[in-house]
N, C-alpha and C positions, 0 to 999 in steps of 0.2 A: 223522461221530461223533468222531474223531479229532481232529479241527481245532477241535472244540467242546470239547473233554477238554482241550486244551492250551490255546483260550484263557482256559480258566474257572480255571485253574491259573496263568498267567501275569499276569492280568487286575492280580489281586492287588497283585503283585509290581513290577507298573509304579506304579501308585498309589502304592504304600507310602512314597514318600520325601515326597508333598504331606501322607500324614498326617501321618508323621512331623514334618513342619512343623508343622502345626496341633497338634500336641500338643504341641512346644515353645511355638508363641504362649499356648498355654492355661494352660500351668505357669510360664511368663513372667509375663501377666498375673494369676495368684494372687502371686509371690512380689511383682508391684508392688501386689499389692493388699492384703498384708499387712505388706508393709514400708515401702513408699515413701507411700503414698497420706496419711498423716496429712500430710508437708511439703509436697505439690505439690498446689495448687488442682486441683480439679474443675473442669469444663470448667462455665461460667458463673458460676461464683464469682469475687469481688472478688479480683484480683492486691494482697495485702498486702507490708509491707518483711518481714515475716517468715518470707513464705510461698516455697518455688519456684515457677518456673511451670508452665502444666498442660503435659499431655507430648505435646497438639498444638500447641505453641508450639516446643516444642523439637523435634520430628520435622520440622516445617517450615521451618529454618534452611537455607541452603544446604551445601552441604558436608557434610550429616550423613548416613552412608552407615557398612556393616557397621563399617570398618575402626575410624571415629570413634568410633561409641557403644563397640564392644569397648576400647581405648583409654583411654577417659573412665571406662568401667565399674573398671577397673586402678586408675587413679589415685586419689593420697588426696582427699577436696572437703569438709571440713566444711561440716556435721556429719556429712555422709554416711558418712565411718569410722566411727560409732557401730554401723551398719548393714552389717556387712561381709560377702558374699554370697560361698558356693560359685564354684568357676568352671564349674560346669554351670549355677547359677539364672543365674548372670551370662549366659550365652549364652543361657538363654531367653529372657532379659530383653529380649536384643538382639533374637531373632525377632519379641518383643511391640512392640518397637519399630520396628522396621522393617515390620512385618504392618500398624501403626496410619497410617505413611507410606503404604502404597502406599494404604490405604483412604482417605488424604484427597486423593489425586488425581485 
């Protein structure tokens, strides 16, 4: 009964950090989905000169890994300073972004 009390208490506790992931990818994927998504195509939409590219083009580059996106997230990239993001939505960002990587492998 004991060992049942403590894993059901512990259980929790071990978990908690994958949530905690997923609920950055999830506040990630709102702030790209209310800030970013007018400039970067949609995944089957025509790539225009206007447009960015969708953001499985650019999670697929090589080399693009936490250190990058956080990096690129810092710097200035017009017009993207119009759009200037907390440094916690920026980290979501990255989990959104790297959550979308591992899913295209």
């Amino acid at each position: 009964m004991r060992a049942l009390l403590l894993s059901a208490v512990l259980m929790p506790l071990a978990a908690s950090p994958a949530l905690a992931d997923r609920a950055a990818v999830k506040r990630g994927q709102k702030v790209v989905d209310e800030w970013c998504r007018d400039c970067h195509v949609r995944e089957g939409e025509k790539l225009t000169p206007d447009m960015a590219p969708p953001y499985s083009d650019l999670v697929a580059i090589q080399g693009r890994d936490r250190a990058w996106f956080e990096e690129f997230l810092e710097a200035d990239h017009f017009p993207m300073t119009t759009f200037r993001l907390f440094d916690h939505e920026k980290a979501d960002v990255v989990e959104w972004l790297l959550d979308l990587q591992k899913r295209q492998k």
